[in-house]
Rosetta silent file (secondary structure, phi, psi, omega in degrees, C-alpha in Angstrom):
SEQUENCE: XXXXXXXXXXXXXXXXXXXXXXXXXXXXXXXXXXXXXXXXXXXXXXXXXXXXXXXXXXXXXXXXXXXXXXXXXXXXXXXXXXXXXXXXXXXXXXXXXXXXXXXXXXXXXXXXXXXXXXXXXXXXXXXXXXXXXXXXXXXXXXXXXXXXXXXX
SCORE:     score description
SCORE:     0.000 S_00000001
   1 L     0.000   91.377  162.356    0.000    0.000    0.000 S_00000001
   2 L   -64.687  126.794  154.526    1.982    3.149   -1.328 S_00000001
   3 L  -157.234  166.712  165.769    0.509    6.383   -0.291 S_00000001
   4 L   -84.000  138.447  176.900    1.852    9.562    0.712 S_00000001
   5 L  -173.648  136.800 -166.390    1.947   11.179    4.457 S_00000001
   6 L  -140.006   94.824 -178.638    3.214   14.033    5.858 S_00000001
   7 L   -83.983  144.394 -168.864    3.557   16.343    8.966 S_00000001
   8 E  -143.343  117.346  174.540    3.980   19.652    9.209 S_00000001
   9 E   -78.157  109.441 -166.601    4.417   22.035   12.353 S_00000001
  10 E  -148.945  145.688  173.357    3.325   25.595   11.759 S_00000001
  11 E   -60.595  138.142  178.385    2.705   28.856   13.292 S_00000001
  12 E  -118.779  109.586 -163.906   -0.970   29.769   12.126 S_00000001
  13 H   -79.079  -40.896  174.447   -0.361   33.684   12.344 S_00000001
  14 H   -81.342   30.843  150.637   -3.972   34.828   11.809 S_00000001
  15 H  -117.930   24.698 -168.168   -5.401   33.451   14.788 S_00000001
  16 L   -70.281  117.745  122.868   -2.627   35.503   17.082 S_00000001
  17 L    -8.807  167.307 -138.379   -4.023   36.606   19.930 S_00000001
  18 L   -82.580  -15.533  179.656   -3.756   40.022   22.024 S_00000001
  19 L  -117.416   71.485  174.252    0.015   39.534   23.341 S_00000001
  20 L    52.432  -25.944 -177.159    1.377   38.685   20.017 S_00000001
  21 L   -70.969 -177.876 -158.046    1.682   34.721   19.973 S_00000001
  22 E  -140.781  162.883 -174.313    0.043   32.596   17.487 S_00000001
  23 E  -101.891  135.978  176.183   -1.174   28.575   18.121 S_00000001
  24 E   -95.824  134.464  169.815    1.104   25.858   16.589 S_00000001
  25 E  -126.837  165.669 -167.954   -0.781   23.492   14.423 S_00000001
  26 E  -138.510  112.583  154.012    0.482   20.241   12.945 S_00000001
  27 E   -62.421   80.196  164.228   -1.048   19.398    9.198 S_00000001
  28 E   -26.724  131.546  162.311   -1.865   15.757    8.473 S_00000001
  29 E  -138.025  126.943  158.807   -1.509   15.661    4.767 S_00000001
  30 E  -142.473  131.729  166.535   -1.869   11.728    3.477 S_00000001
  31 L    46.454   65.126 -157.507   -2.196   11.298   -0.259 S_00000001
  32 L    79.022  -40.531  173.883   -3.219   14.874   -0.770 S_00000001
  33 E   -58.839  140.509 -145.435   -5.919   15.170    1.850 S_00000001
  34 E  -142.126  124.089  174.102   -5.007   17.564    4.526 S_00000001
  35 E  -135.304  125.623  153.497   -6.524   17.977    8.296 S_00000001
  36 L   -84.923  179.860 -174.211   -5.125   20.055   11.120 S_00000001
  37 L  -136.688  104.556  161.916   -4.965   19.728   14.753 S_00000001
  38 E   -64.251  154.379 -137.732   -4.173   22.703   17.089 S_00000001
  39 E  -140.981   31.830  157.916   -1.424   21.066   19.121 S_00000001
  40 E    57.585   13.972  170.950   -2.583   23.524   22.275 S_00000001
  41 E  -112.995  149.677 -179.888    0.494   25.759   22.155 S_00000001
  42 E  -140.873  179.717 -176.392    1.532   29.122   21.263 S_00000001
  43 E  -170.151  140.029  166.357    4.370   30.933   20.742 S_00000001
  44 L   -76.733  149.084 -149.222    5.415   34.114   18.890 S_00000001
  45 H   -72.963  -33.569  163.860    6.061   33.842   15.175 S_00000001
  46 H   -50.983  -30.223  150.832    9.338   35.382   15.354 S_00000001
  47 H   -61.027  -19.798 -166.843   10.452   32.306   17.367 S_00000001
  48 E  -102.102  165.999 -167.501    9.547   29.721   15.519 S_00000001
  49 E  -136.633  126.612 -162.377   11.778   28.298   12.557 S_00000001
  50 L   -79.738  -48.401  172.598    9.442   27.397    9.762 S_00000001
  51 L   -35.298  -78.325 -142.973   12.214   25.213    8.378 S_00000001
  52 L   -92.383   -6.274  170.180   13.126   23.084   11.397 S_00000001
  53 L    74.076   11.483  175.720    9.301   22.864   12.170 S_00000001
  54 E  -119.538 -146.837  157.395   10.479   24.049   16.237 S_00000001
  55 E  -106.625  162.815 -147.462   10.854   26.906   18.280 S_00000001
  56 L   -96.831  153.489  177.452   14.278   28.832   17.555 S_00000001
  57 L   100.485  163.637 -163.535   16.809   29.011   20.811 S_00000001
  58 L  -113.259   12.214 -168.644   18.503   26.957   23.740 S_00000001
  59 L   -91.518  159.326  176.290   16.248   28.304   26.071 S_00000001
  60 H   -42.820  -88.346  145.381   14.205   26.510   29.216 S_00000001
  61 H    18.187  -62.318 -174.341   10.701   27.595   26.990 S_00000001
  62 H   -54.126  -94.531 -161.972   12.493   26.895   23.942 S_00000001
  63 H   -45.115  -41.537  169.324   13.312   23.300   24.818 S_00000001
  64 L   -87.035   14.378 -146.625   10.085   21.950   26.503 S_00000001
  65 H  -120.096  -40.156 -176.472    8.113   23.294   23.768 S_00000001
  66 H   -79.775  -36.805 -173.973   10.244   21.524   21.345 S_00000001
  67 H   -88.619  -31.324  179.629   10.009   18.451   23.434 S_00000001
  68 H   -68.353  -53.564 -160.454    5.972   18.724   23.672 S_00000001
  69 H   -72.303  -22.580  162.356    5.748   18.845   19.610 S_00000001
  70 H   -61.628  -65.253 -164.376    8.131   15.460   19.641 S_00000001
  71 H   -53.040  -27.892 -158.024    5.830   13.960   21.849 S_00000001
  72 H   -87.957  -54.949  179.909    3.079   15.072   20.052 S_00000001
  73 H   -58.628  -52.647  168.552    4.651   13.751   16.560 S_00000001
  74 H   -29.291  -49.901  171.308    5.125   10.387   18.555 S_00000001
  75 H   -63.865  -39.124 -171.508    1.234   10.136   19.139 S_00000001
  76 L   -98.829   10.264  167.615    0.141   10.593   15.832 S_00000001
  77 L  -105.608  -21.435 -173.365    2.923    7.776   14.490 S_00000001
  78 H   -92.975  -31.987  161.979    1.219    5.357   17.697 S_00000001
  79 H   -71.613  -24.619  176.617   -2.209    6.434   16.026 S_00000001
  80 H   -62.547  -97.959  176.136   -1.062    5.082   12.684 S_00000001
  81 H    -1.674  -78.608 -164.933   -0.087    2.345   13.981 S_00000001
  82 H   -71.370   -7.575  169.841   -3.000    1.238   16.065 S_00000001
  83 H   -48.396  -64.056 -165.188   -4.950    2.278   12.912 S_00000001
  84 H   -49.867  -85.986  146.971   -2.767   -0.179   10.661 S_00000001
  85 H    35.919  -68.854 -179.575   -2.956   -2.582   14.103 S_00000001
  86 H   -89.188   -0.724  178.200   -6.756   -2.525   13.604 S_00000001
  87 H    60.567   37.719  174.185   -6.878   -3.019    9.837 S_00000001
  88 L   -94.448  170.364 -170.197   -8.881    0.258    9.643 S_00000001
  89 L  -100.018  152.808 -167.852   -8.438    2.740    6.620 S_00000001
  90 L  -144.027  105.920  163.616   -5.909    5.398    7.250 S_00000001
  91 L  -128.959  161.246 -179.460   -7.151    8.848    6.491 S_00000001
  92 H   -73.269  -15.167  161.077   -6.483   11.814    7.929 S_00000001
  93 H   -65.038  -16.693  177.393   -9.970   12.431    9.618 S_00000001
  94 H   -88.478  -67.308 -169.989   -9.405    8.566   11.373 S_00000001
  95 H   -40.385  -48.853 -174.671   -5.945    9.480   12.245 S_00000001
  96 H   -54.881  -34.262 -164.997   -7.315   13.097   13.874 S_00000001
  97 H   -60.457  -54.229 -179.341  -10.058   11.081   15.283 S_00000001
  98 H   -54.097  -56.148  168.665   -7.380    8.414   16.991 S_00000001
  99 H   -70.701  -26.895  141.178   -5.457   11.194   18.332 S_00000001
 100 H   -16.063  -70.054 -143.227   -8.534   13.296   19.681 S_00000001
 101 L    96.779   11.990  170.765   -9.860   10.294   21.587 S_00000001
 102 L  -115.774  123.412  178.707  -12.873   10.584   19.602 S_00000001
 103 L   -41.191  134.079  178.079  -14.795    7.564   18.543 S_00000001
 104 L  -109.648  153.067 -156.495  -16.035    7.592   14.869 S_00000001
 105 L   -91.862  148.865  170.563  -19.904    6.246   14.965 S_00000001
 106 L  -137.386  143.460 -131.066  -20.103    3.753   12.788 S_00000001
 107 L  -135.775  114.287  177.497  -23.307    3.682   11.307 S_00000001
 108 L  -113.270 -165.403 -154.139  -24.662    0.003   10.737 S_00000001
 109 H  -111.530  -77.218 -145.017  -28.466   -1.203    8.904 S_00000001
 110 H   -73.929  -25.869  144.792  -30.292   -2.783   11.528 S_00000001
 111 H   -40.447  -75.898  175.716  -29.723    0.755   14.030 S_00000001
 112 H   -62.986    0.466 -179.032  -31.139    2.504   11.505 S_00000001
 113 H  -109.418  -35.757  125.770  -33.838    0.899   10.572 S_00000001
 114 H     8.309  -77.468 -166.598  -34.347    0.342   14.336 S_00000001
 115 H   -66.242  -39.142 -150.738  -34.222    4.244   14.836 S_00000001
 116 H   -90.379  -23.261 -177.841  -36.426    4.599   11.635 S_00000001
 117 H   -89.922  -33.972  159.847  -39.347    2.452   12.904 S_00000001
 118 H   -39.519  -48.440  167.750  -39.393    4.034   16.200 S_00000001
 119 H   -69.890  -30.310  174.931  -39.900    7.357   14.275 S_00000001
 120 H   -86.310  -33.870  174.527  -43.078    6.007   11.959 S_00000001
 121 H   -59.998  -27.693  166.630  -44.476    4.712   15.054 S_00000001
 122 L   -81.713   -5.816 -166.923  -44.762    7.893   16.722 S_00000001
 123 L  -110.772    9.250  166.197  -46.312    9.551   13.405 S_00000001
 124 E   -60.779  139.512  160.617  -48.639    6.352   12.970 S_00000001
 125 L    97.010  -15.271 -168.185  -52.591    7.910   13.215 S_00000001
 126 L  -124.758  -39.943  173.440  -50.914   11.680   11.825 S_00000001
 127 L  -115.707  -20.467 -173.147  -48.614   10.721    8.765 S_00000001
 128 E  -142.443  171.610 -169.142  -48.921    6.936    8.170 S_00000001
 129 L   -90.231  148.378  159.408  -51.321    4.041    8.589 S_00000001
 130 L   -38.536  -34.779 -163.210  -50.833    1.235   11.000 S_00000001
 131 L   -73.977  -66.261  174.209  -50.671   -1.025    8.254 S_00000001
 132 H   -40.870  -25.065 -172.061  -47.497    0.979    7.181 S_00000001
 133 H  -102.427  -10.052 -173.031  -45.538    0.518   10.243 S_00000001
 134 H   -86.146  -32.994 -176.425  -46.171   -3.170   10.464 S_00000001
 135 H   -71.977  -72.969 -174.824  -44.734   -3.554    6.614 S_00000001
 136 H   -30.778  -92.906 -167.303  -41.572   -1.483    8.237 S_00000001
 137 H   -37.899  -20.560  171.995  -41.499   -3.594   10.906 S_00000001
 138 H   -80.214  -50.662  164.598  -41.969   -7.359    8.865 S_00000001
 139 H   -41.551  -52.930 -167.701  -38.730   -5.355    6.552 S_00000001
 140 H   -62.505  -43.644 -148.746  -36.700   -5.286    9.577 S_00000001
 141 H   -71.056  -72.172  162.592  -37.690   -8.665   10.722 S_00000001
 142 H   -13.505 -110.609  175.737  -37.025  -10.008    7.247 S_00000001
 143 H   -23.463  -25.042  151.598  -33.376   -8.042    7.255 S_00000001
 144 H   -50.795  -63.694 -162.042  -32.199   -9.472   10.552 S_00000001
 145 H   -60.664  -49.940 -165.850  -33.010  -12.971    9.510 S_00000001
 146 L   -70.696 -103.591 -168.464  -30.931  -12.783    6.024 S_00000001
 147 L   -27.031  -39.342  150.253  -28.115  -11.156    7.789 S_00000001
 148 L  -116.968   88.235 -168.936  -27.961  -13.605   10.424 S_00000001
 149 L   -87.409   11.614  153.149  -29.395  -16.689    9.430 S_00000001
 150 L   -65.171  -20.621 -169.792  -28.168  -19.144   12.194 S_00000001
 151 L   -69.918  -21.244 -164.310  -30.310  -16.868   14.471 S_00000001
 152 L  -117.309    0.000    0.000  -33.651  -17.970   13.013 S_00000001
């Protein structure tokens, strides 16, 4: 599986705030598609070295700051991973998601149709017939069984 993927640590200068820093964001780019993260740090843009992707200097500031955005790269190489790990597709909105902590809903048939009969049931007597919700409901039953037919 060839693809491309690439991070990139950058000052984002229009969202600087009232004592001159700006929030470092880190770009996801795999196989063109591109998502950012704010990485929760700021710093002024005159510090940072666009090049080396850090903050510029030997200083105490300097150094953890530098050390936060390793750690930081480190997480989002441990989300790949548990991506690959998990045989899941590796895009950059799964990767953001993986580093986030936020669960992507996975959206399956028999939920929704679940969800969907539960909604004609309250509008039985105002938008649909009785008759109508029973046909829903014989559909579901019917879709359960052929997706799991040891069950029946």
């Amino acid at each position: 599986m060839n693809r491309s993927f690439n991070l990139l640590f950058f000052v984002k200068k229009s969202k600087a705030v009232s004592n001159g820093t700006a929030p470092i964001y880190l770009r996801i780019t795999i196989d063109g598609k591109q998502t950012e993260i704010a990485v929760k740090r700021y710093i002024l843009p005159e510090k940072w070295n666009n090049k080396n992707q850090n903050a510029i200097g030997n200083s105490e500031e300097a150094r953890t700051l530098n050390n936060y955005l390793k750690t930081f790269e480190n997480q989002v190489y441990e989300a790949e991973h548990f991506l690959i790990k998990d045989k899941l597709a590796i895009t950059t909105e799964s990767l953001k998601m993986k580093i986030l902590g936020v669960e992507e809903k996975v959206y399956t048939i028999i939920p929704i149709f679940q969800e969907h009969n539960q909604k004609m049931e309250a509008l039985v007597g105002v938008e649909f017939a009785p008759g109508t919700l029973e046909r829903y409901k014989t559909s579901l039953t019917h879709t359960v069984d052929l997706l799991n037919p040891s069950c029946s």
